[in-house]
N, C-alpha and C positions, 0 to 999 in steps of 0.2 A: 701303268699308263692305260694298257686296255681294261682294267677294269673304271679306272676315272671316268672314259669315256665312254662306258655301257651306262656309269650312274648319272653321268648327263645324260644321256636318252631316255633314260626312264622319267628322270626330272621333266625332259622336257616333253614328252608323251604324258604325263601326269598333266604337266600346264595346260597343252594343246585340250586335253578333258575337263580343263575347270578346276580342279584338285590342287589347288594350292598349296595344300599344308606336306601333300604328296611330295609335289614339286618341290619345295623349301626343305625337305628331310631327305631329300635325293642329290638335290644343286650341295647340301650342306658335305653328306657323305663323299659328293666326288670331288671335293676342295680339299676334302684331308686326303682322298688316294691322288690326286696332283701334287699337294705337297710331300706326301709320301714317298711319292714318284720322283720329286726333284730331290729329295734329299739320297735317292742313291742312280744318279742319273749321271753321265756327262756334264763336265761344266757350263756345258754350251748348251745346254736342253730346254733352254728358254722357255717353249711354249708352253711349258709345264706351270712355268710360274703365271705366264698369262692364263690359261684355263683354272687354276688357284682362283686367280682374281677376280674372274668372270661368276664362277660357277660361287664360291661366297660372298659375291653381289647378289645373284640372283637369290640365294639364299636369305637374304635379308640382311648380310655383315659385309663384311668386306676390311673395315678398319685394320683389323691385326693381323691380317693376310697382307696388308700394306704395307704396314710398318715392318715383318718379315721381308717381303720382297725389297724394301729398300734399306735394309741391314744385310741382304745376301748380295745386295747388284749396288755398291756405294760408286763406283765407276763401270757402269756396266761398257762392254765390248760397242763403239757407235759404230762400229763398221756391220753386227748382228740390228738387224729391223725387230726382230722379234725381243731381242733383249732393249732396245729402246722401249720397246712395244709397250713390255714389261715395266719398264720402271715410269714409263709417261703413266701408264695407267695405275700405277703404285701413288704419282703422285697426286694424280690427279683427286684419286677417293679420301687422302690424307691431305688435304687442302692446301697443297704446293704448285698453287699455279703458275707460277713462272717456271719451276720445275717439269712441270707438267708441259709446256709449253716448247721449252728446248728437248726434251724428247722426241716430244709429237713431232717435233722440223728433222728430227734424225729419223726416225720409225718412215719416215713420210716418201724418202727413197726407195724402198724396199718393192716396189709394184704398186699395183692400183688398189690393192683390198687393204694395204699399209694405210696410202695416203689416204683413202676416204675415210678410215679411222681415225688417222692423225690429224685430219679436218674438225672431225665430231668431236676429239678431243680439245681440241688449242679451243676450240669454238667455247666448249663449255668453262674451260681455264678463262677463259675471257670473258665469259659470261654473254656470249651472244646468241643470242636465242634463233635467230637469222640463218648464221651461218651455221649453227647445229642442225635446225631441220634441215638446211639446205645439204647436209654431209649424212645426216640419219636417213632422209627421204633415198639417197646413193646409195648407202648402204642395206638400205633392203631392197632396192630395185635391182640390186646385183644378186639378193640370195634367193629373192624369186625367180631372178633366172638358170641358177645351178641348177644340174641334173643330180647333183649327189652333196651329201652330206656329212660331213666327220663322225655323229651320232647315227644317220641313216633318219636323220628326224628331220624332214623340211619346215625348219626355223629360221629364223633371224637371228640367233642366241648374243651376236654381237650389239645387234641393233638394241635387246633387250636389258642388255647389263647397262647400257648407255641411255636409255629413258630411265633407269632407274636413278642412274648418276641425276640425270639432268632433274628429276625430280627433287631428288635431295637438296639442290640446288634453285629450284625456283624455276627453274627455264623448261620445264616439264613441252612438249610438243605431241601434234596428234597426225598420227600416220597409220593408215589402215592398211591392211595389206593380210592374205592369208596364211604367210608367214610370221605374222607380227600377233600373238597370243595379248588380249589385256592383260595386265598383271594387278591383281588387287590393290 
């Protein structure tokens, strides 16, 4: 798990410089030590599966990270935010949008950094472009204001896996922010 999380810092310290292909070969590395990590983890280690999915979004994949995580969580725990978290976000990149949807409203419980995700997501499962920025624009407003960050890299890293989604999807939106990296 700690090394997952050094190879997203580096990914996203590679981004933050421009270095794409840096970034793309670092997000890719720490998707397979998350997954590596889930596989001898406690059952309940959820956020292993979600940094998975994030970290081979940002990557440029995502797909078979999906379809894993939603062959490891076929009922995942609703009473875990983060294993909702997980499978909303499984389904969402695997284009299960009503799937994706009844997550999001369980994940959405969990505190305020859940539900402004669980917003971004339903929003994109729904295809509303509205109510996405309106949930992305939240969620970077909130990692601008952290004093700390799980890499030590002041990112947005969630905001970014989710313009990528919404890209794939056509509802692509523009939010500037010095936590918020272009991404090619």
């Amino acid at each position: 798990m700690t090394a997952a999380i050094q190879c997203d810092g580096e990914a996203q310290r590679a981004l933050l410089a421009g270095d794409h292909d840096a970034a793309r070969s670092a997000f890719a590395q720490a998707a397979l030590l998350y997954r590596q990590s889930w596989e001898v983890a406690p059952p309940t280690a959820y956020g292993r599966l979600v940094g998975m999915l994030k970290s081979s979004t940002l990557a440029g994949g995502g797909t078979s990270e999906a379809e894993y995580v939603l062959a490891a969580l076929p009922d995942p725990d609703p009473q875990s935010a983060t294993a909702s978290y997980a499978r909303a976000l499984a389904a969402l990149i695997a284009g299960l949008d009503e799937d994706a949807r009844v997550w999001a409203r369980r994940m959405s419980g969990g505190g305020d950094a859940f539900a402004r995700t669980a917003a971004a997501i339903a929003a994109l499962a729904g295809h509303d472009a509205s109510g996405f920025q309106g949930a992305l624009d939240e969620i970077v407003r909130d990692f601008e204001q952290r004093a700390e960050h799980l890499t030590g890299v002041a990112i947005a890293d969630t905001a970014l896996m989710l313009e990528v989604l919404a890209a794939r999807r056509g509802v692509a939106v523009a939010i500037e922010s010095p936590v918020l990296p272009t991404l090619p």
